[in-house]
N, CA, C and O atoms as a GROMACS GRO file, in nm:
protein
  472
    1UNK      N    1  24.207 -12.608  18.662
    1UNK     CA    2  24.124 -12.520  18.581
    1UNK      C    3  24.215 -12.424  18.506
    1UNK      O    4  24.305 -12.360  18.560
    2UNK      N    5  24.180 -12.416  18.354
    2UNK     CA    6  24.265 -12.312  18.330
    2UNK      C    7  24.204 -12.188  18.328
    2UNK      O    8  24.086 -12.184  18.365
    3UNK      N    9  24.272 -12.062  18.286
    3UNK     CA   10  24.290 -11.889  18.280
    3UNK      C   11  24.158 -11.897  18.183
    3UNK      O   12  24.112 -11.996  18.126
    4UNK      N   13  24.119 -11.782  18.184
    4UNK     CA   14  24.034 -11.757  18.039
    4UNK      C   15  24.137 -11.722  17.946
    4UNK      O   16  24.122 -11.714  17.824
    5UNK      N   17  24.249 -11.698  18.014
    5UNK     CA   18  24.333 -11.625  17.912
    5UNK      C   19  24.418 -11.721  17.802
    5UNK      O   20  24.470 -11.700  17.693
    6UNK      N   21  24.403 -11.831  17.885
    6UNK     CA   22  24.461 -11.948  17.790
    6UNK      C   23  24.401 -12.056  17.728
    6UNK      O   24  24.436 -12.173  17.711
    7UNK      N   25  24.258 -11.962  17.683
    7UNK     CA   26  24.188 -12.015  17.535
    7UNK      C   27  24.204 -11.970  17.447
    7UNK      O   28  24.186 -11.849  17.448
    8UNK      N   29  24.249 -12.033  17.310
    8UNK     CA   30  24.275 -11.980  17.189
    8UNK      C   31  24.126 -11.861  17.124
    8UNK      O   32  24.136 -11.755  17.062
    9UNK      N   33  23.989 -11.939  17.175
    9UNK     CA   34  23.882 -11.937  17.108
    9UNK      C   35  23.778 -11.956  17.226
    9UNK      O   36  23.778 -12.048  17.309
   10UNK      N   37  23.698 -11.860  17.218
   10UNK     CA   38  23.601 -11.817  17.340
   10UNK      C   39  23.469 -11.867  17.230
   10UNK      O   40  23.476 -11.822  17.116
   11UNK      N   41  23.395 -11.924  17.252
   11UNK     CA   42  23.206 -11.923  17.213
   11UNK      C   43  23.146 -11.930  17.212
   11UNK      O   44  23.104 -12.044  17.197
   12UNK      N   45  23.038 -11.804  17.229
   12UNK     CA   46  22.906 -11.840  17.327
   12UNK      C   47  22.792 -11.893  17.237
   12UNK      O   48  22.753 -11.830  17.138
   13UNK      N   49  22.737 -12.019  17.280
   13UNK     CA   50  22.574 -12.024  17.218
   13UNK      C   51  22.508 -11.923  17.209
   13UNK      O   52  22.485 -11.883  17.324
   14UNK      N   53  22.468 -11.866  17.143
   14UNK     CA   54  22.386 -11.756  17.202
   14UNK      C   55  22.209 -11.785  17.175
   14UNK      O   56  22.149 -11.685  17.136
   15UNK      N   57  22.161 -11.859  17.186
   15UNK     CA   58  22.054 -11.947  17.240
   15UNK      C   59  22.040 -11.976  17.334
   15UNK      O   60  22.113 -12.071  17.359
   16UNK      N   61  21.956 -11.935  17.446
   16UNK     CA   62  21.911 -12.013  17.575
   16UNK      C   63  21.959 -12.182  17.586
   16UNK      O   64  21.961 -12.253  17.486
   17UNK      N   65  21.991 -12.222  17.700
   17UNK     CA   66  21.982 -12.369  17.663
   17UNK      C   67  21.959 -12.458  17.822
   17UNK      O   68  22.040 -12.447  17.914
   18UNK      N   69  21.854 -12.532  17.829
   18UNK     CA   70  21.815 -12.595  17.939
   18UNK      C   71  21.931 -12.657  17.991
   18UNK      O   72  22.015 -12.730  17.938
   19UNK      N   73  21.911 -12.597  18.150
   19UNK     CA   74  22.024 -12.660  18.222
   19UNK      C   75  22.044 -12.762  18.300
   19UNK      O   76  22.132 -12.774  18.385
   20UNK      N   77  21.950 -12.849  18.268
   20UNK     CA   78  21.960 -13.026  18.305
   20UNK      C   79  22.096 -13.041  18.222
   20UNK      O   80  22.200 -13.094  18.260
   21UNK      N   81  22.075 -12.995  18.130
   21UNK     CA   82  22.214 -13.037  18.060
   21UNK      C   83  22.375 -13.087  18.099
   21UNK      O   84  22.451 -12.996  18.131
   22UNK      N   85  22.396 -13.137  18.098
   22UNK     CA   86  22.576 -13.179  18.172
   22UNK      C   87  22.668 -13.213  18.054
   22UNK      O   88  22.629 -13.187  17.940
   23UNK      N   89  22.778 -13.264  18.072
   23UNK     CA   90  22.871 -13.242  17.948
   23UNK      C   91  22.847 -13.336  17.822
   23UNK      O   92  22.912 -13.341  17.717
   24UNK      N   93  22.724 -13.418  17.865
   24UNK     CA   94  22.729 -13.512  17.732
   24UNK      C   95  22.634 -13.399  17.646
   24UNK      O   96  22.682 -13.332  17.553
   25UNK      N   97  22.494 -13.388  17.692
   25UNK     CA   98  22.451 -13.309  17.602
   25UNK      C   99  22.491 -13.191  17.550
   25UNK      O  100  22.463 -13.151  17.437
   26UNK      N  101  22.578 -13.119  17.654
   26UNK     CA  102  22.634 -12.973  17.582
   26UNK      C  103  22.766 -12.999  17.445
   26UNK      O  104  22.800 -12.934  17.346
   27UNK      N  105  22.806 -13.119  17.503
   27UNK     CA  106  22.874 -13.176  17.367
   27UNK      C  107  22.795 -13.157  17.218
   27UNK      O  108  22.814 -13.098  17.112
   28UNK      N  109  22.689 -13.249  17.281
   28UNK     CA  110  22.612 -13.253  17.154
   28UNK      C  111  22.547 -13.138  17.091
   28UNK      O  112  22.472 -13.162  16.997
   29UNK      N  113  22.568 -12.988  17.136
   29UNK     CA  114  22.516 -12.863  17.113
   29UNK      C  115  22.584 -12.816  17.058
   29UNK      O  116  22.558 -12.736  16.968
   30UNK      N  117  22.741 -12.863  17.110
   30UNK     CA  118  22.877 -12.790  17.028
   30UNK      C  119  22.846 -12.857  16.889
   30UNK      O  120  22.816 -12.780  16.799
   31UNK      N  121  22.850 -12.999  16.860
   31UNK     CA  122  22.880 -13.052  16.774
   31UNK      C  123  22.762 -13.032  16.663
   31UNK      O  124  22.798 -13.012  16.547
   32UNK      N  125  22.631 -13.036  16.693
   32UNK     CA  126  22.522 -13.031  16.649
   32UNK      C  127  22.459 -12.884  16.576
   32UNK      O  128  22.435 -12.864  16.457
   33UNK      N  129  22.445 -12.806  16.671
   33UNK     CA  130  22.442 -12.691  16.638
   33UNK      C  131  22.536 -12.562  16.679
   33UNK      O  132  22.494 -12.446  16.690
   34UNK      N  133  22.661 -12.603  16.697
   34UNK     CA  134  22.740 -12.515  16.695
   34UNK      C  135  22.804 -12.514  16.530
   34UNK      O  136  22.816 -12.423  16.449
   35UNK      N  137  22.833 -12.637  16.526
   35UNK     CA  138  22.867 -12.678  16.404
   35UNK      C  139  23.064 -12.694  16.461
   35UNK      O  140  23.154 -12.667  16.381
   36UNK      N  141  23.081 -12.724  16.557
   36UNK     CA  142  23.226 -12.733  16.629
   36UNK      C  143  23.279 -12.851  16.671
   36UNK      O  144  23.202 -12.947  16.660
   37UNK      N  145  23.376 -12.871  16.711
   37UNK     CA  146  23.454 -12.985  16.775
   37UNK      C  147  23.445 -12.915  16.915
   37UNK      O  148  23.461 -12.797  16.947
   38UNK      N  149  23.404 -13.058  17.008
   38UNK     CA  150  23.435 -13.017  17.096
   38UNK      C  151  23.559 -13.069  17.195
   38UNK      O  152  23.580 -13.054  17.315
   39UNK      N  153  23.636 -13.141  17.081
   39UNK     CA  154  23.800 -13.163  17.126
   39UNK      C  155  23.858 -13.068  17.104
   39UNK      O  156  23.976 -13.080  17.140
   40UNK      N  157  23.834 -12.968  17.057
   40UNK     CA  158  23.911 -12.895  17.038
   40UNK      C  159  23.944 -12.836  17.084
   40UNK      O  160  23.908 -12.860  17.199
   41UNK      N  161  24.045 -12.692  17.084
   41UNK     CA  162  24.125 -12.581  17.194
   41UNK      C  163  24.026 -12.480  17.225
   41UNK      O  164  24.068 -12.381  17.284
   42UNK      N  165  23.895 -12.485  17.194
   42UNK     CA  166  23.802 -12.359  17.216
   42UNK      C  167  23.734 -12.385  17.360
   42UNK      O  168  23.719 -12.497  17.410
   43UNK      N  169  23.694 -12.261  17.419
   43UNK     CA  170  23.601 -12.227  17.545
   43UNK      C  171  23.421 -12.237  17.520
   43UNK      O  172  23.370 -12.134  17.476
   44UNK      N  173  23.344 -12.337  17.543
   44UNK     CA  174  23.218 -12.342  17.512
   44UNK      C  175  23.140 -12.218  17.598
   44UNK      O  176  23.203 -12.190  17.700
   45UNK      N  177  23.061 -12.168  17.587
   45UNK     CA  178  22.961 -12.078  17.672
   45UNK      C  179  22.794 -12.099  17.667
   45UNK      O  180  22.727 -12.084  17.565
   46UNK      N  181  22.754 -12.128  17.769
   46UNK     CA  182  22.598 -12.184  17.754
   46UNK      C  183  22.558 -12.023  17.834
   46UNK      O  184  22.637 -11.933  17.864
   47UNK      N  185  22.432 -12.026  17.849
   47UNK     CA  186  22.333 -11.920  17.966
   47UNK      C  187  22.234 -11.992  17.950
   47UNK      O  188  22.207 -12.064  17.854
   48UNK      N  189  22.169 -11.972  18.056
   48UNK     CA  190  21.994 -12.073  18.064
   48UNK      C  191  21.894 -11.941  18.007
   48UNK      O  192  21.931 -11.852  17.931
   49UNK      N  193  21.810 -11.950  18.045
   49UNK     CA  194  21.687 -11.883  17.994
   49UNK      C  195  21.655 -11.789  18.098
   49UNK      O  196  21.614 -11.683  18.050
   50UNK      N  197  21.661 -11.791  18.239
   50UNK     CA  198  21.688 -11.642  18.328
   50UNK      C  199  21.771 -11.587  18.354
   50UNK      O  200  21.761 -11.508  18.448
   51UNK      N  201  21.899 -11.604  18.281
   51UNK     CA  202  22.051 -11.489  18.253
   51UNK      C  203  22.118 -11.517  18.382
   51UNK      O  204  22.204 -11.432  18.405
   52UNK      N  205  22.110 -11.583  18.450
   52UNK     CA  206  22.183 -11.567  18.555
   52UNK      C  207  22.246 -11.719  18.603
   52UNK      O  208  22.289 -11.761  18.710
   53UNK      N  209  22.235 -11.760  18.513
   53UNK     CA  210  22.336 -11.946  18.517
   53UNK      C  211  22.398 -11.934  18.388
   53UNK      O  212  22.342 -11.898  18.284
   54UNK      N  213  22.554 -11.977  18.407
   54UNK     CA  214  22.656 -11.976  18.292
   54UNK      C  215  22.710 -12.162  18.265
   54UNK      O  216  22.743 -12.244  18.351
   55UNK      N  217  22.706 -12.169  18.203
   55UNK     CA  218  22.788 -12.319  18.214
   55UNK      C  219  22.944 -12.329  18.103
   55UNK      O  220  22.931 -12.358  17.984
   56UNK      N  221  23.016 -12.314  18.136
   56UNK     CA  222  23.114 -12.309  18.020
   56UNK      C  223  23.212 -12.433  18.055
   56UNK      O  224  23.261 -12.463  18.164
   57UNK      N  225  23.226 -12.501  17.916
   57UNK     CA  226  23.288 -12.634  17.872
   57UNK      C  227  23.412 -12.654  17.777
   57UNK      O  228  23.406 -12.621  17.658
   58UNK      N  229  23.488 -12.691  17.816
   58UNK     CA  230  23.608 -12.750  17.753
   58UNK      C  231  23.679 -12.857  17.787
   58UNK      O  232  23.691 -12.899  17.902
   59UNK      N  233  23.741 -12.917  17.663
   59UNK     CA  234  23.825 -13.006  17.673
   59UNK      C  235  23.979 -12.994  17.682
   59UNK      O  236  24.039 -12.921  17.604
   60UNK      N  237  24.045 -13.065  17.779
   60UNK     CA  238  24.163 -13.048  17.815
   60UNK      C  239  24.237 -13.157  17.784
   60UNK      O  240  24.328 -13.168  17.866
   61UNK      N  241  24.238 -13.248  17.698
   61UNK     CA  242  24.289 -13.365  17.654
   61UNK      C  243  24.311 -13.455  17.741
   61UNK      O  244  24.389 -13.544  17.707
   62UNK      N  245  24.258 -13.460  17.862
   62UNK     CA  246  24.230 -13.596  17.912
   62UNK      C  247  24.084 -13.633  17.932
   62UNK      O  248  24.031 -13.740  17.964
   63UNK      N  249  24.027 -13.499  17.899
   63UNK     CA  250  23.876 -13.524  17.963
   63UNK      C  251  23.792 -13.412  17.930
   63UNK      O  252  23.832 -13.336  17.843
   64UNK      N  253  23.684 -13.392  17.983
   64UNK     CA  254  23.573 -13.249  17.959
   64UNK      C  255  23.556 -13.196  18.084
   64UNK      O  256  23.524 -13.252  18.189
   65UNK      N  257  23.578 -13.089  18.062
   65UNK     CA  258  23.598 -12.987  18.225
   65UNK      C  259  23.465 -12.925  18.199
   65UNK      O  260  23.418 -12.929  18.085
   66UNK      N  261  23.381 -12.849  18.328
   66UNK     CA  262  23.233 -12.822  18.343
   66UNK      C  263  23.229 -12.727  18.438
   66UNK      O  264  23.199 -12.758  18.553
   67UNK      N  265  23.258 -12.597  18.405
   67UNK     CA  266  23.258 -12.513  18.521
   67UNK      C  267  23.107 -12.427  18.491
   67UNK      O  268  23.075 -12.383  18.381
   68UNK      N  269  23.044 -12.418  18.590
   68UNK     CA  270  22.911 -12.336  18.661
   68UNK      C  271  22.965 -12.216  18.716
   68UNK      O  272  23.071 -12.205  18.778
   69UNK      N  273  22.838 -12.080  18.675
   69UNK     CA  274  22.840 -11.997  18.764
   69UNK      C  275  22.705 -11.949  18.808
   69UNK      O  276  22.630 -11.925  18.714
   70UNK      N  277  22.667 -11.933  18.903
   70UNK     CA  278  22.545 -11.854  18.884
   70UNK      C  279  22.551 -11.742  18.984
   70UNK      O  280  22.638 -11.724  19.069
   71UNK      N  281  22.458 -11.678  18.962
   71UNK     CA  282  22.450 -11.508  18.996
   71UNK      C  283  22.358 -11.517  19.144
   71UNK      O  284  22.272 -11.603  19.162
   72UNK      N  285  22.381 -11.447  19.211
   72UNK     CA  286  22.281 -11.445  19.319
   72UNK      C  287  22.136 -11.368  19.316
   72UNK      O  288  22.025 -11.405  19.355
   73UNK      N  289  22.194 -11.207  19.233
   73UNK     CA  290  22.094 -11.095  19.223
   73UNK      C  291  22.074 -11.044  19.065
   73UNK      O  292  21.982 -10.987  19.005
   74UNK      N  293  22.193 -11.088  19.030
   74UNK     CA  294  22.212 -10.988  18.857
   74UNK      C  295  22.159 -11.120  18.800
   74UNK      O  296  22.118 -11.228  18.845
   75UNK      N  297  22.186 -11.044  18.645
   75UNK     CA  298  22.197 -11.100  18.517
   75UNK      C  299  22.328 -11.085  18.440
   75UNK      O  300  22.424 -11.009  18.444
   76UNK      N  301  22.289 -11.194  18.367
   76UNK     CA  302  22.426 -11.175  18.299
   76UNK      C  303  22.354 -11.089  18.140
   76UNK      O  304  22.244 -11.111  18.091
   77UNK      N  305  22.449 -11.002  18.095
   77UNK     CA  306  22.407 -10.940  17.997
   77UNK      C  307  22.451 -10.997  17.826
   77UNK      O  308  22.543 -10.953  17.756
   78UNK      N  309  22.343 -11.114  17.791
   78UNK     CA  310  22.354 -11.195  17.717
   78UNK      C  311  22.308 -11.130  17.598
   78UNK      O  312  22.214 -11.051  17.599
   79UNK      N  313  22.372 -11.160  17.496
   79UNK     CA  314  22.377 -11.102  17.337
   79UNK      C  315  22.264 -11.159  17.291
   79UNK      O  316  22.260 -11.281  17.272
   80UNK      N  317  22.166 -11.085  17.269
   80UNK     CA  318  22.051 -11.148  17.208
   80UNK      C  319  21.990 -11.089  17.106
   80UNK      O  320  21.884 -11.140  17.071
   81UNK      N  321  22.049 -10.943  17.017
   81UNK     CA  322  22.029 -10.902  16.914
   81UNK      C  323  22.118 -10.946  16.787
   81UNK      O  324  22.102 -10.894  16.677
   82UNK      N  325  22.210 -11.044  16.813
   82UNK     CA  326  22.316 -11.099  16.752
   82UNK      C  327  22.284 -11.185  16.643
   82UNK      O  328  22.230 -11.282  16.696
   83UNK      N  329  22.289 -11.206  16.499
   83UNK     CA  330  22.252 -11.253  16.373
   83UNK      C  331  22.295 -11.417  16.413
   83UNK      O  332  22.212 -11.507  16.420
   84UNK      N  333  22.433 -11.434  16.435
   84UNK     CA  334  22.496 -11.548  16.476
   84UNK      C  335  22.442 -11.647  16.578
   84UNK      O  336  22.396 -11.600  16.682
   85UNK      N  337  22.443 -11.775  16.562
   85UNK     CA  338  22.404 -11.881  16.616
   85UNK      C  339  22.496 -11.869  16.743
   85UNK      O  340  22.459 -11.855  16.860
   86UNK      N  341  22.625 -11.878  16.691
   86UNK     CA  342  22.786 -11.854  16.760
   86UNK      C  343  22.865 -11.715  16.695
   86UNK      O  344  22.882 -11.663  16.585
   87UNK      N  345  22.911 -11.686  16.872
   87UNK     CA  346  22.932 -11.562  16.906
   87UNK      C  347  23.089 -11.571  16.934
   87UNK      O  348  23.111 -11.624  17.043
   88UNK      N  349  23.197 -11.536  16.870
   88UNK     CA  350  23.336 -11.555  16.897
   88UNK      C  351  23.397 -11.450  16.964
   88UNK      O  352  23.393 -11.335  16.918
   89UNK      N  353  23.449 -11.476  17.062
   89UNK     CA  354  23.477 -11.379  17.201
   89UNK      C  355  23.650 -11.378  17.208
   89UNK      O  356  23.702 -11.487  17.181
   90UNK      N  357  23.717 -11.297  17.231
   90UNK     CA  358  23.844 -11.292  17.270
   90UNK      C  359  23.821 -11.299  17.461
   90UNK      O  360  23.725 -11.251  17.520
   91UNK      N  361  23.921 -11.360  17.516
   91UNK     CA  362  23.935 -11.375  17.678
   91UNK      C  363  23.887 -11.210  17.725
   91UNK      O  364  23.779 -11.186  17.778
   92UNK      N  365  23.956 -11.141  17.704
   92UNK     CA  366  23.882 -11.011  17.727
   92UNK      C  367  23.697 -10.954  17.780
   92UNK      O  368  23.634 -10.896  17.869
   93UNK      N  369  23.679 -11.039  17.621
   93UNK     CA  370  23.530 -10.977  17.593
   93UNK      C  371  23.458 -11.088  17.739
   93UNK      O  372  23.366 -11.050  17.811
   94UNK      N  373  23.518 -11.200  17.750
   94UNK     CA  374  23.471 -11.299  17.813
   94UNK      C  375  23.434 -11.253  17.964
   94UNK      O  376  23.329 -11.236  18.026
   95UNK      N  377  23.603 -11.237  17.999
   95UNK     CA  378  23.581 -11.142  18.178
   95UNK      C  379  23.468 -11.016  18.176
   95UNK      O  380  23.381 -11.004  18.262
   96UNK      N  381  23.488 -10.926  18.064
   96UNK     CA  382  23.348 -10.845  18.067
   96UNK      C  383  23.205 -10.936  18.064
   96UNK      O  384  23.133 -10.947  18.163
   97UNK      N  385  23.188 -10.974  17.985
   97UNK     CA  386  23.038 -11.078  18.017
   97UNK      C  387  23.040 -11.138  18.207
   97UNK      O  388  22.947 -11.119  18.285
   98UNK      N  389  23.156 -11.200  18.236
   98UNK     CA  390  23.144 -11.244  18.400
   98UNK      C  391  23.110 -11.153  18.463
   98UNK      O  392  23.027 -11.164  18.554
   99UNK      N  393  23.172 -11.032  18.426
   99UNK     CA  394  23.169 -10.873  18.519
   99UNK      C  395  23.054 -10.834  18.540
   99UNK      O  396  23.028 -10.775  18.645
  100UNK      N  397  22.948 -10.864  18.432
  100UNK     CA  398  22.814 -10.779  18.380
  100UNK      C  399  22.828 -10.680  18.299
  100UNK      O  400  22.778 -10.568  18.311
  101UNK      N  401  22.893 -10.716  18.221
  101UNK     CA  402  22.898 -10.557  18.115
  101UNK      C  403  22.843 -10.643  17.947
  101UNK      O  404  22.853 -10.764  17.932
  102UNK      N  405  22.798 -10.567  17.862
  102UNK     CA  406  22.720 -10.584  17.741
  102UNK      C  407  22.837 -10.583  17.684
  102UNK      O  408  22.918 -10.492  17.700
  103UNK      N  409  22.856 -10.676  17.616
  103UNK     CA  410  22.970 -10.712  17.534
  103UNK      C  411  22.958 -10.601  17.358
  103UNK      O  412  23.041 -10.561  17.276
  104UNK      N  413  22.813 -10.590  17.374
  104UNK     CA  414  22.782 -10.565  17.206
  104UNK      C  415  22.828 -10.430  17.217
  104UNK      O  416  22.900 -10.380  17.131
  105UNK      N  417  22.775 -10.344  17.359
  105UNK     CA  418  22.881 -10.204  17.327
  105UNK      C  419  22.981 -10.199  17.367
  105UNK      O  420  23.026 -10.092  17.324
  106UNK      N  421  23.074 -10.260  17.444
  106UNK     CA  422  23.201 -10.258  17.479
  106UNK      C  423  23.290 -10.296  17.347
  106UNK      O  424  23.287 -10.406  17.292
  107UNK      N  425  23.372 -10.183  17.304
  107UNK     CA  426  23.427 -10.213  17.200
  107UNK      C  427  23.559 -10.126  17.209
  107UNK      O  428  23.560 -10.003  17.214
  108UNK      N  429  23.708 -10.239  17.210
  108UNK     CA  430  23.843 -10.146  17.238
  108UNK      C  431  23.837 -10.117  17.127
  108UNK      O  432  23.745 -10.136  17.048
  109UNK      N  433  23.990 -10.042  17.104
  109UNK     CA  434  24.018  -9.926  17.013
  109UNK      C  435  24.030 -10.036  16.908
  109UNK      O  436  24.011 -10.153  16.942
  110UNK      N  437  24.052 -10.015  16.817
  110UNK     CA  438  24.125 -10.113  16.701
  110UNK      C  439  24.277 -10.109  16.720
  110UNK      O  440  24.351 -10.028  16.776
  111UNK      N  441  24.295 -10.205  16.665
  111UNK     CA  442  24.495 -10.222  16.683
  111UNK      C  443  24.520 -10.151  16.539
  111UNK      O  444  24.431 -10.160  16.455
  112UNK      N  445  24.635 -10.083  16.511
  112UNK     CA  446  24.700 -10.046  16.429
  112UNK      C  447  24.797 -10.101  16.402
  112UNK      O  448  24.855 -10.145  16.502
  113UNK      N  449  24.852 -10.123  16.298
  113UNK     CA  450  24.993 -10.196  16.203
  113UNK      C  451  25.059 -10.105  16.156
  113UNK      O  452  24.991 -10.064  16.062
  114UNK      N  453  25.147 -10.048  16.163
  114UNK     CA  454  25.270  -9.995  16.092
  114UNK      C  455  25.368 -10.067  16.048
  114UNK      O  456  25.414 -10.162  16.109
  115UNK      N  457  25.418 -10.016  15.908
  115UNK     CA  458  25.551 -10.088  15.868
  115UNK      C  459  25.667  -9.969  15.866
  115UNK      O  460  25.788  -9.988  15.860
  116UNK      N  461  25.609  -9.862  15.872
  116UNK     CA  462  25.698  -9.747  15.915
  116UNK      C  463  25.699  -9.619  15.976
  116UNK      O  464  25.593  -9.567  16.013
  117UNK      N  465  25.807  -9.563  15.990
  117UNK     CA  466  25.722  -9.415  16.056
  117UNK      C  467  25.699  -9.314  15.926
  117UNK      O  468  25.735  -9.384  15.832
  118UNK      N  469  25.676  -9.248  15.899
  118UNK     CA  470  25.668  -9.136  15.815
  118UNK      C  471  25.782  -9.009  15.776
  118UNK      O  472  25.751  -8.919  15.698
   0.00000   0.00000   0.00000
């Protein structure tokens, strides 16, 4: 299994999505209405419809990996005022969503660029 930290590209459906589902159909969610590859280097993110089942999918170039989580008591605090179909997450924002924290107000500082001092 890999890190969250060693996905280029985190993305959550942010649509409910029935969890009969297994990796053929969530394929077809990436590809269909994600509008994505799902060979590709990105982290898939499903939630079912009572917030508290995660399914997240990727491919590792030999195959499609399928990791489950579900919650015992909580919810997971799923983005649902969000314009976007797909929701692009840095590893960061990701461990906050596992944690239970609302991704939409959790917001770090901005990075700054300098090319010099003053």
């Amino acid at each position: 299994m890999r890190g969250l930290s060693e996905f280029d590209r985190v993305y959550l459906h942010r649509n409910f999505v029935d969890f009969r589902k297994s990796i053929n159909g969530l394929s077809i969610i990436v590809e269909q209405e994600m509008v994505l590859s799902p060979y590709g280097s990105g982290l898939f993110v499903f939630c079912n419809k009572g917030r508290d089942k995660l399914k997240l999918l990727y491919w590792d170039k030999t195959g499609f990996c399928l990791w489950y989580k579900r919650l015992e008591k909580d919810k997971f605090q799923w983005p649902k005022k969000h314009a976007d179909q797909v929701i692009k997450l840095d590893s960061e924002q990701m461990n906050w969503l596992l944690r239970g924290f609302d991704i939409n107000s959790m917001k770090p500082h901005k990075s700054q660029q300098y090319t010099q001092l003053s």
